[in-house]
N, CA and C of each residue as an Amber inpcrd file, in Angstrom:
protein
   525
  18.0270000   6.4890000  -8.3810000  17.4810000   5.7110000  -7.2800000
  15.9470000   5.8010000  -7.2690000  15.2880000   7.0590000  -7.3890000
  14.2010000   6.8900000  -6.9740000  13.4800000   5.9040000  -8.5880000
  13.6480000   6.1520000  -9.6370000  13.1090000   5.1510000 -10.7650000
  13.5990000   4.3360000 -10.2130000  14.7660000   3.3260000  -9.9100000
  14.5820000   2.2760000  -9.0530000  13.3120000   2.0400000  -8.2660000
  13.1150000   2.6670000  -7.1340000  12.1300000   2.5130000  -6.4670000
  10.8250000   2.0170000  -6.8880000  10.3750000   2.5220000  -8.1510000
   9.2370000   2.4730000  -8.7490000   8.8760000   0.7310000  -8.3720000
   9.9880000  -0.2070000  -8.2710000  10.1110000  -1.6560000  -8.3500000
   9.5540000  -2.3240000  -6.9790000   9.6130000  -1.5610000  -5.9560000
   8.9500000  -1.6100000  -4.9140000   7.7510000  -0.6730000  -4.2470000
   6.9250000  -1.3220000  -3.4630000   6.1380000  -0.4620000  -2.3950000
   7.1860000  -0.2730000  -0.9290000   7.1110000   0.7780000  -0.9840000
   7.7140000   1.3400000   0.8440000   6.6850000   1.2030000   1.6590000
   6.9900000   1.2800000   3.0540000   5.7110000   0.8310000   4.0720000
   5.6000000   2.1850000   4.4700000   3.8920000   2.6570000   5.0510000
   3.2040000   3.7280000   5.2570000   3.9830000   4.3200000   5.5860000
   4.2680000   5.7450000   4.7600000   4.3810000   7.3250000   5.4290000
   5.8180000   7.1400000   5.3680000   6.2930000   6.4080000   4.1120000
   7.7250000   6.1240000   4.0500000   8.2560000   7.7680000   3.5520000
   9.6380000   7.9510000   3.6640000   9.8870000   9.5390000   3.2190000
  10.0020000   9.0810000   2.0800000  10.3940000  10.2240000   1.4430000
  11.1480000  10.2880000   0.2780000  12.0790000   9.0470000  -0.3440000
  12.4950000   8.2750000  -1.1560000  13.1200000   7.5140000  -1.4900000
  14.5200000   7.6310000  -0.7170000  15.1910000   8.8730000  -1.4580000
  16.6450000   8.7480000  -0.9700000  16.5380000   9.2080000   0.8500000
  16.0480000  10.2970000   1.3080000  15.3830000  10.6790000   2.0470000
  15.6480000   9.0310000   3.2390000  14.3360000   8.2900000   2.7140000
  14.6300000   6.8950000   3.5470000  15.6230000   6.2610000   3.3870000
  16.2520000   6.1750000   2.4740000  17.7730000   5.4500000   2.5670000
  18.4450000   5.7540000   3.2340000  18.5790000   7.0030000   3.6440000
  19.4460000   7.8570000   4.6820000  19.5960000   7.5450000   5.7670000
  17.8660000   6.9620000   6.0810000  17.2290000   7.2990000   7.5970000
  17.2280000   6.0880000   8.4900000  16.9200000   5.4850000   7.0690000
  16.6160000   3.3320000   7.5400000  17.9460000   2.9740000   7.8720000
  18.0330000   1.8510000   9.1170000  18.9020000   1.7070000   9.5080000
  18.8730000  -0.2060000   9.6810000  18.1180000  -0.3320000   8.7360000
  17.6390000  -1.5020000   8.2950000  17.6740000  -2.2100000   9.8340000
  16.8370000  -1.8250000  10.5230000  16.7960000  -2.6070000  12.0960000
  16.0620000  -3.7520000  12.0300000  14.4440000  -3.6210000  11.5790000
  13.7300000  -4.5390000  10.6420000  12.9410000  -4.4080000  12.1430000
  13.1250000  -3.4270000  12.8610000  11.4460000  -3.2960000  13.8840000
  10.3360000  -2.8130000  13.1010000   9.9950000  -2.2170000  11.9930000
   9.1360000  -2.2100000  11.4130000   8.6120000  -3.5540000  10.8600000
   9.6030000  -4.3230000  10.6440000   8.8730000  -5.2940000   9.7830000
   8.2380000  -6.4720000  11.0200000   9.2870000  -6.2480000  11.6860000
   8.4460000  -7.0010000  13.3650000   7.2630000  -6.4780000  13.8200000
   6.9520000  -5.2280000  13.4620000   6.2270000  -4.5210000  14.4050000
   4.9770000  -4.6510000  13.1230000   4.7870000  -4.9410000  12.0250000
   3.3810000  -5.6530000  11.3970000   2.6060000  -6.3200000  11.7090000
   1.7310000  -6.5930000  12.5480000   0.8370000  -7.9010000  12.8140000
   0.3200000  -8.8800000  11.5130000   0.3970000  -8.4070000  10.2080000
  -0.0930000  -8.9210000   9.4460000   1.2800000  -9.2880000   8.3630000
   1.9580000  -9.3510000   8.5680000   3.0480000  -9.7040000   7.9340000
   3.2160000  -9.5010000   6.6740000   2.9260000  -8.0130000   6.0430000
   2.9840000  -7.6960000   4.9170000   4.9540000  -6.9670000   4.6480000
   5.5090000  -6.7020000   5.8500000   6.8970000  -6.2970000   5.0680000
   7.1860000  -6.9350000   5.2490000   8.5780000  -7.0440000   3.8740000
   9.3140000  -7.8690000   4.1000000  10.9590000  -7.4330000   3.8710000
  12.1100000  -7.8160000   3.5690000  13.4850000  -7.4070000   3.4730000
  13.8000000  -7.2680000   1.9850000  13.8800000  -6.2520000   1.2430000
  14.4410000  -6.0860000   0.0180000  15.9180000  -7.0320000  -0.0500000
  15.6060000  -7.4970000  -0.9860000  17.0030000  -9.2110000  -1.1250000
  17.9430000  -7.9890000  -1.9210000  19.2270000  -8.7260000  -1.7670000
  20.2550000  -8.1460000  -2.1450000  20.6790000  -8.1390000  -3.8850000
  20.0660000  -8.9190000  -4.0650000  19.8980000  -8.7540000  -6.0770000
  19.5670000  -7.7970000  -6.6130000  18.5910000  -6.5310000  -5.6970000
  18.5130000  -5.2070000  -5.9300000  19.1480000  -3.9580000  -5.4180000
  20.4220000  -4.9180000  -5.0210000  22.0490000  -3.7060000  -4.8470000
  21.8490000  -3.5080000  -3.3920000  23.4920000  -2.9330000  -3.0580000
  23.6720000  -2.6550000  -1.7210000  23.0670000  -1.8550000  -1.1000000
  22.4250000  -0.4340000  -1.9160000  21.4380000   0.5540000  -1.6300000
  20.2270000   0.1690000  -0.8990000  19.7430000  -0.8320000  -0.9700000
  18.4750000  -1.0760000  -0.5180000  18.3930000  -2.2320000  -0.0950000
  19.3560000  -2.8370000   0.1660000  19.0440000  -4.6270000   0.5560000
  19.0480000  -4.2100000   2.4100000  18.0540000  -5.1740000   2.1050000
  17.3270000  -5.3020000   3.6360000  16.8370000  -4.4100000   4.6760000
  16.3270000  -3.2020000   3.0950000  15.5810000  -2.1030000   3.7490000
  14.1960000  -2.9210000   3.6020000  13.0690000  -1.6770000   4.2380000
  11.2080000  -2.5930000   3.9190000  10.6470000  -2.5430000   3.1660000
  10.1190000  -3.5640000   2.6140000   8.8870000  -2.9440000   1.2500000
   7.9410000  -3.6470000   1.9260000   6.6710000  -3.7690000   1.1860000
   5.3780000  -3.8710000   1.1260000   5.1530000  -4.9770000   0.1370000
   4.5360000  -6.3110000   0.6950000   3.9420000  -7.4580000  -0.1240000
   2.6140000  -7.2780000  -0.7340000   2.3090000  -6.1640000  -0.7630000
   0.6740000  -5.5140000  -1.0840000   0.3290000  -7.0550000  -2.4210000
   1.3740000  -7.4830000  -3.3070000   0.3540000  -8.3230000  -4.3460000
   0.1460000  -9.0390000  -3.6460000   0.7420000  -9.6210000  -2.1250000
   0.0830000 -11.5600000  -1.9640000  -0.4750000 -10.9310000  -0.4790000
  -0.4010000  -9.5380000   0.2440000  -1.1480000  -9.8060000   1.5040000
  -1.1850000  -7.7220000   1.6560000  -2.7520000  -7.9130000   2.0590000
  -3.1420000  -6.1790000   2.1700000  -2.8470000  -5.7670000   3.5350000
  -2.3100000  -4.1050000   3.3570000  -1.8470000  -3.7520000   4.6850000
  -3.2730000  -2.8180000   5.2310000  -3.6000000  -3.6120000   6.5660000
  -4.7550000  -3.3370000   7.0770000  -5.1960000  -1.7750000   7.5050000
  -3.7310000  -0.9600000   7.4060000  -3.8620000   0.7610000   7.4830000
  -4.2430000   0.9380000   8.8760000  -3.1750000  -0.2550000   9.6980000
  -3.6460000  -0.5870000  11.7230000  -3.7180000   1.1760000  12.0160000
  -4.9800000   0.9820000  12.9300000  -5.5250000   2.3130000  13.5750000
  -3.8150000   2.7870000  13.8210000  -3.3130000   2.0340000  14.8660000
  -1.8510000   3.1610000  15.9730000  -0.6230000   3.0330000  14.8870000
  -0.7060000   2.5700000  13.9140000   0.6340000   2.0590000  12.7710000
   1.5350000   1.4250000  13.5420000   1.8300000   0.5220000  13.7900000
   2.7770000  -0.1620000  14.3500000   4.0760000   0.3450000  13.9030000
   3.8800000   0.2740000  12.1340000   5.4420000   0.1560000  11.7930000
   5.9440000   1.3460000  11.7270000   4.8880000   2.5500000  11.7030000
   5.8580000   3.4410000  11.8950000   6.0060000   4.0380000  13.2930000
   5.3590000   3.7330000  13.9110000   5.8990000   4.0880000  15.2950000
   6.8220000   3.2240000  15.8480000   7.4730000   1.7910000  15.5500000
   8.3530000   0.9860000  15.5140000   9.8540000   1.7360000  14.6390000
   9.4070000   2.9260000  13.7280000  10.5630000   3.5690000  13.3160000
  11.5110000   4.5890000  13.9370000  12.3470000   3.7300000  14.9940000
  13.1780000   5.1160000  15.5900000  14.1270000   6.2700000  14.5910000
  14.7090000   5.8540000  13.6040000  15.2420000   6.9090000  13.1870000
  14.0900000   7.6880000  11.7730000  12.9060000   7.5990000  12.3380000
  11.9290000   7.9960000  11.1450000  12.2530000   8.1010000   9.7470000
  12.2240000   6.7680000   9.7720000  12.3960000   7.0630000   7.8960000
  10.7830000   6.5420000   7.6710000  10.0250000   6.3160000   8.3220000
   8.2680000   5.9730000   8.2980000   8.0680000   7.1420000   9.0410000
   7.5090000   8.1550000   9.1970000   7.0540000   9.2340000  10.3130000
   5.5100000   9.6020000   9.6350000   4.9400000   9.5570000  10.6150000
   3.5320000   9.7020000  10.6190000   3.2230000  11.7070000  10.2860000
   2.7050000  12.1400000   9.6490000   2.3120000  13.7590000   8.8560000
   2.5350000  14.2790000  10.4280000   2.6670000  15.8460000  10.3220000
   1.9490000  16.4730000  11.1780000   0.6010000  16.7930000  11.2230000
   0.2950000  16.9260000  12.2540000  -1.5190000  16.9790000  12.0120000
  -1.7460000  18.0340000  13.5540000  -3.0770000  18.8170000  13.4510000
  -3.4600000  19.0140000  14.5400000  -3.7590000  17.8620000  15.6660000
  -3.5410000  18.2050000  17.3690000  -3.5930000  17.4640000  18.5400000
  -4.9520000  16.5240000  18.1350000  -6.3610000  17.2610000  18.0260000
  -6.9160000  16.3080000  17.5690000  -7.9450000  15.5530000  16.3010000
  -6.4330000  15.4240000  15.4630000  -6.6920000  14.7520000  14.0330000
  -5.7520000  14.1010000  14.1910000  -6.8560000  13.5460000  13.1070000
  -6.1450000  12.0520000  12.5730000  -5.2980000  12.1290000  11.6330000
  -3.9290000  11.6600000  11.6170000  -3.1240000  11.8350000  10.1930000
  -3.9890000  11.0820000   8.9310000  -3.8960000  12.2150000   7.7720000
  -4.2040000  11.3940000   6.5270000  -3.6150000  10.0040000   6.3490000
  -4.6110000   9.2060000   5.9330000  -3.9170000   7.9490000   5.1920000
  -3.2030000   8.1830000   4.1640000  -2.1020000   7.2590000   4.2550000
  -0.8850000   7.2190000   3.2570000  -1.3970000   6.5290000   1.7140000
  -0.6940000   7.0920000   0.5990000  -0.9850000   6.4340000  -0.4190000
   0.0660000   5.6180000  -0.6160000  -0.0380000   4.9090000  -1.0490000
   0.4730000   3.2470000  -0.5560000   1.5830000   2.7360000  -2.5350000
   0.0630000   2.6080000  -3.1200000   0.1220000   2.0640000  -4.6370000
  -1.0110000   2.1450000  -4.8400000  -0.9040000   1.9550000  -6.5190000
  -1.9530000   2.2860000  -7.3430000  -3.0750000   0.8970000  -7.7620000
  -4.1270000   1.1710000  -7.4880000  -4.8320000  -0.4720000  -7.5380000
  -5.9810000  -0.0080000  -8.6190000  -6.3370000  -1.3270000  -9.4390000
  -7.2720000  -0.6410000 -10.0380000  -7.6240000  -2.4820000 -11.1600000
  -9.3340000  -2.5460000 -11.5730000  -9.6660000  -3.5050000 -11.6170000
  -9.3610000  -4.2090000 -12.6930000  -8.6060000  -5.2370000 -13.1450000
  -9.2010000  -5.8430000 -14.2710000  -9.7940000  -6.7970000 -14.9640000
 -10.7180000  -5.5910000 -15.6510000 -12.1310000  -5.8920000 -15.7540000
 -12.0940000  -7.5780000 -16.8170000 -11.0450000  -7.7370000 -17.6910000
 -10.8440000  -9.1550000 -18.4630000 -10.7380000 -10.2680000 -17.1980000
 -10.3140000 -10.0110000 -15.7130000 -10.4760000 -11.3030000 -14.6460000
 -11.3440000 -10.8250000 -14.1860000 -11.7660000 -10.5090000 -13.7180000
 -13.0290000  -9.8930000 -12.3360000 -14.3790000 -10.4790000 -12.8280000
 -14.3890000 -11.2210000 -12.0110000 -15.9820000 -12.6190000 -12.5420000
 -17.0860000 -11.4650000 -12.6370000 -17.5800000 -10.2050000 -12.0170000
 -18.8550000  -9.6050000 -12.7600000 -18.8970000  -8.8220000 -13.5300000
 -17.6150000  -8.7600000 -14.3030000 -17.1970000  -8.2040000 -15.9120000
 -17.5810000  -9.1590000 -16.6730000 -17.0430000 -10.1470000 -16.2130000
 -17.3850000 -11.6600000 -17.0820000 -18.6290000 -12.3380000 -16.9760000
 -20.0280000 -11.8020000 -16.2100000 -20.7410000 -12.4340000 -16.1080000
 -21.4580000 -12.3350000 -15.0030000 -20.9400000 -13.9520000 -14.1060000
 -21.0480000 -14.2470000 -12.6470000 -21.0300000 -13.6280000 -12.0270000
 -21.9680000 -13.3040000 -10.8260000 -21.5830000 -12.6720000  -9.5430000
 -20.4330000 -12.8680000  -8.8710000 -19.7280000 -11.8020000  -8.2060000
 -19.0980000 -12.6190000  -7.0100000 -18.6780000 -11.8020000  -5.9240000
 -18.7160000  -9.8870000  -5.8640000 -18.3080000  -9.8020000  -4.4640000
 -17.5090000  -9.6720000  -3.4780000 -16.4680000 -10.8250000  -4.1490000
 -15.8090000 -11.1780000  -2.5770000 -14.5700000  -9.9950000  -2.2050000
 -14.7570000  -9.1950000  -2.9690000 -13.9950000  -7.7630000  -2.6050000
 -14.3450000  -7.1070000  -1.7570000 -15.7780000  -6.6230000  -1.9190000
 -17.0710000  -5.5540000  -1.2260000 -16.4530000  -5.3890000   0.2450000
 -16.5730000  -6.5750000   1.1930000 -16.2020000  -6.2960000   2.0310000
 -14.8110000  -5.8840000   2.7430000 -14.4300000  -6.0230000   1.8660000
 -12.4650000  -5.8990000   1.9220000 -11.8650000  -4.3460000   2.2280000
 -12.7900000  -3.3480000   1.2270000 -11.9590000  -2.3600000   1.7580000
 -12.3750000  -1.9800000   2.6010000 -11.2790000  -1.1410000   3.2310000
 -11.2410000  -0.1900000   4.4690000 -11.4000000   1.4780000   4.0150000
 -11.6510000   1.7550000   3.2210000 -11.7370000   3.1450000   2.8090000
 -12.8930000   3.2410000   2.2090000 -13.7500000   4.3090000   3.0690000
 -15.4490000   4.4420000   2.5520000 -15.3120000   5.8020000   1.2560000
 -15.9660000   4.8000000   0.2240000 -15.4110000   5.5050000  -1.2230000
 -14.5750000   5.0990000  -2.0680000 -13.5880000   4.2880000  -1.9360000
 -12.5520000   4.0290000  -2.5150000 -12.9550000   2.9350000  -3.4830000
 -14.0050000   2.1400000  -3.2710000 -14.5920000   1.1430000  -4.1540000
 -15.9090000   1.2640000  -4.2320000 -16.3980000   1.5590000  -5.0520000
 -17.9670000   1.5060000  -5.4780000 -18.1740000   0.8250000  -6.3440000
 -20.0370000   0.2430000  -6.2950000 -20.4060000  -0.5960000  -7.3930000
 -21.6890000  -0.3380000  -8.4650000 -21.1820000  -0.2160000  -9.2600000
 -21.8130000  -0.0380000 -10.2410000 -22.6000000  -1.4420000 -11.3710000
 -23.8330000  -1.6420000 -11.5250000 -24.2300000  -2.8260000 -11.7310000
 -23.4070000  -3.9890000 -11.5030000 -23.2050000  -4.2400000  -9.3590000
 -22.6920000  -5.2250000  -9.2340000 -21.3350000  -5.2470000  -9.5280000
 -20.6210000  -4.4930000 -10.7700000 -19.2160000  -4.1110000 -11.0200000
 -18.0420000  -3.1030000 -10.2280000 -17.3130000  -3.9700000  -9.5120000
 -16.7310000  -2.8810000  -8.5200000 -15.9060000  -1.9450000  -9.4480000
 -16.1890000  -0.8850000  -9.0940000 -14.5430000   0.1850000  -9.8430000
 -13.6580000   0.8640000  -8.2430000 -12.5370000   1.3140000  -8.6630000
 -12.0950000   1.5460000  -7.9350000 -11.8530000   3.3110000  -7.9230000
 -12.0610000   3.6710000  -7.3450000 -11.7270000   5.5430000  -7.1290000
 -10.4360000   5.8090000  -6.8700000  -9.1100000   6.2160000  -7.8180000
  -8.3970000   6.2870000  -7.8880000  -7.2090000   7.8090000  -6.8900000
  -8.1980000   8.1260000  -6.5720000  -8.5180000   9.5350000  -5.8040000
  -8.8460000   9.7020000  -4.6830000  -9.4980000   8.8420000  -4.2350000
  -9.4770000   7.8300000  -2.6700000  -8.9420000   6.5500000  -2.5660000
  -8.9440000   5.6570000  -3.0910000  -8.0640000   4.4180000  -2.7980000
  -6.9240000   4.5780000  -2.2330000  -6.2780000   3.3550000  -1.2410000
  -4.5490000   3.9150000  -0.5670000  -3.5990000   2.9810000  -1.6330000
  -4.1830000   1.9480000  -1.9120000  -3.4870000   1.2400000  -2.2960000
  -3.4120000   0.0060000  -1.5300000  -4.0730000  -0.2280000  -0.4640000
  -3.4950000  -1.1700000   0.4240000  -3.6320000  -2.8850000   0.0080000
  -4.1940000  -3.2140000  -0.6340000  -4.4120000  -4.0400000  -1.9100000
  -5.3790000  -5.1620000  -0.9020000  -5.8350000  -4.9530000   0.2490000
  -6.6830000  -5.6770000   0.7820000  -8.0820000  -6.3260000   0.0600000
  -8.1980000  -5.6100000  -1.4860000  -9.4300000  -5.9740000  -2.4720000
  -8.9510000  -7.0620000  -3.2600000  -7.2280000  -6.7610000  -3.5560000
  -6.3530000  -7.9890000  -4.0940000  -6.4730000  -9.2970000  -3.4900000
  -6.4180000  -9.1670000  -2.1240000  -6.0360000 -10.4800000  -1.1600000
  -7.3940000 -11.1570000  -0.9160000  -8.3020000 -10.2220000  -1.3260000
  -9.7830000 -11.0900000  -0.7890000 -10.2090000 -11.9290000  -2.4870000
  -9.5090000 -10.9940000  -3.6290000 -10.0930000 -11.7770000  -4.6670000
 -10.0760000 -12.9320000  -4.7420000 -10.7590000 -13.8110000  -5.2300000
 -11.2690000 -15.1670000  -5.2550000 -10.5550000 -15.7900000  -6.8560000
 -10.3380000 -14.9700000  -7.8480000  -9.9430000 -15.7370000  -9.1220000
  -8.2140000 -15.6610000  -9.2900000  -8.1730000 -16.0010000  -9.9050000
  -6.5300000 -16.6890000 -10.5270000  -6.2400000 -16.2660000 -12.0270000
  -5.3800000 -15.4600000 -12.1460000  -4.5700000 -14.1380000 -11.5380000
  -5.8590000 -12.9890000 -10.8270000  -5.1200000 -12.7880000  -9.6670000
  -6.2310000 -12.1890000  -9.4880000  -6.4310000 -10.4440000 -10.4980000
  -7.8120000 -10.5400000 -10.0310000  -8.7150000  -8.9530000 -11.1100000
  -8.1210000  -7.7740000 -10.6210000  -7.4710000  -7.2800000  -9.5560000
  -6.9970000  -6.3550000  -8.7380000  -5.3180000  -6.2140000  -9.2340000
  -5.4910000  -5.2940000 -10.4770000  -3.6510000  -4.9370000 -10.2240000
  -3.3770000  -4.0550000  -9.7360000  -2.3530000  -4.2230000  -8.7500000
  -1.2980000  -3.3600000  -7.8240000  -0.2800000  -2.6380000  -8.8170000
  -0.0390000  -1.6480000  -8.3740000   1.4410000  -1.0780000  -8.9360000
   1.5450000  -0.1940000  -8.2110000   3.4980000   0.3160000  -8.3200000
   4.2350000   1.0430000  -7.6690000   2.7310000   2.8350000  -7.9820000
   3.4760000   3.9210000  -7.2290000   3.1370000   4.8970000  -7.6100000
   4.3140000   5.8110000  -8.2830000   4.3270000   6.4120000  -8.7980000
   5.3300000   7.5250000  -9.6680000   5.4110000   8.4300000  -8.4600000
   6.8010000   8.7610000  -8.0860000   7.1550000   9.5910000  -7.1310000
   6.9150000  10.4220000  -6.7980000   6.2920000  11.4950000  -8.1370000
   5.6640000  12.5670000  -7.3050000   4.1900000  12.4600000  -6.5260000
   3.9620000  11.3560000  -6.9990000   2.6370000  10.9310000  -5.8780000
   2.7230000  10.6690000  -4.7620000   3.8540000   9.7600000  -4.2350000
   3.8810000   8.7880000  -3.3430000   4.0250000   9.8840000  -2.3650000
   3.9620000  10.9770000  -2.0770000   4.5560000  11.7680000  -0.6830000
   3.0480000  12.3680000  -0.1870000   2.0730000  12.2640000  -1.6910000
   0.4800000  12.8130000  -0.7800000  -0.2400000  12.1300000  -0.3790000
  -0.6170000  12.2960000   0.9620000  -1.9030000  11.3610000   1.2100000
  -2.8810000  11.4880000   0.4810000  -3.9820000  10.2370000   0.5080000
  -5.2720000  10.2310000   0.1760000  -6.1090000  10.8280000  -0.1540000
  -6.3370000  11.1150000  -0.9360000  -7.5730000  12.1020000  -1.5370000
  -6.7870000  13.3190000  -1.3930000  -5.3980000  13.7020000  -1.6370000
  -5.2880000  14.9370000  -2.2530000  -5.2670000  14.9460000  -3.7050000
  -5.0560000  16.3670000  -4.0970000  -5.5850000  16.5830000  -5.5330000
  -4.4070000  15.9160000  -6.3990000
């Protein structure tokens, strides 16, 4: 199951693969509870295990990493549960998927200016530029593919991918 998984993104602070299968009760208040309409219903062509649990549309729309998380506080039987943290901290951001540039589409590899990423992320660090060339910090980035959705070219320069499982359970900028 969980190499299955690799085929999808889970939505923030998802547990464990099997872990969430357990937990999800496929209600789909998480996916209501998105303002930006990035989950959506795993279709049933990828087995009874997982149909019409949540994933994450991270290639066609970035999840904005909402300050209060909607969707997982929309998760009553926590299969999304937000870290423990001290009263007053902030839970780490979730790592999401793996994003990272390529440099054969991305117009100031190729030349042209263009930018239209810069302002996109939400994580200070996670994208820096280097003569005009964004790279991405693989070590801070969440994944939320909001650099994807702002790109301007066709396919876009920003590939998304799943994370390998033993990643997906640390937040952000751990080692």
């Amino acid at each position: 199951m969980t190499q299955r998984a690799r085929h999808w993104i889970r939505p923030p602070y998802a547990q464990a693969e099997l872990e969430f299968l357990l937990a999800c009760t496929r209600c789909d208040k998480c996916i209501e509870a998105c303002p930006h309409n990035v989950l959506f219903k795993l279709p049933a062509r990828l087995g009874a295990q997982v149909v019409g649990t949540p994933a994450m549309d991270v290639l066609n729309r970035g999840c904005h990493l909402c300050d209060d998380w909607p969707c997982v506080n929309a998760c009553e039987p926590d299969a999304l549960r937000l870290p423990a943290t001290a009263e007053d901290e902030d839970a780490p951001l979730p790592k999401l998927a793996h994003a990272e540039i390529n440099v054969s589409a991305c117009l100031p590899y190729l030349g042209p200016e263009c930018g239209a990423c810069k302002p996109a992320c939400p994580v200070p660090g996670a994208m820096t530029w280097k003569m005009e060339k964004p790279e991405i910090n693989p070590d801070i980035c969440t994944g939320c593919g909001l650099c994807r959705e702002a790109c301007i070219v066709e396919p876009k320069a920003v590939n998304i991918s799943s994370l390998p499982p033993e990643i997906r359970e640390l937040p952000s900028g751990s080692p």
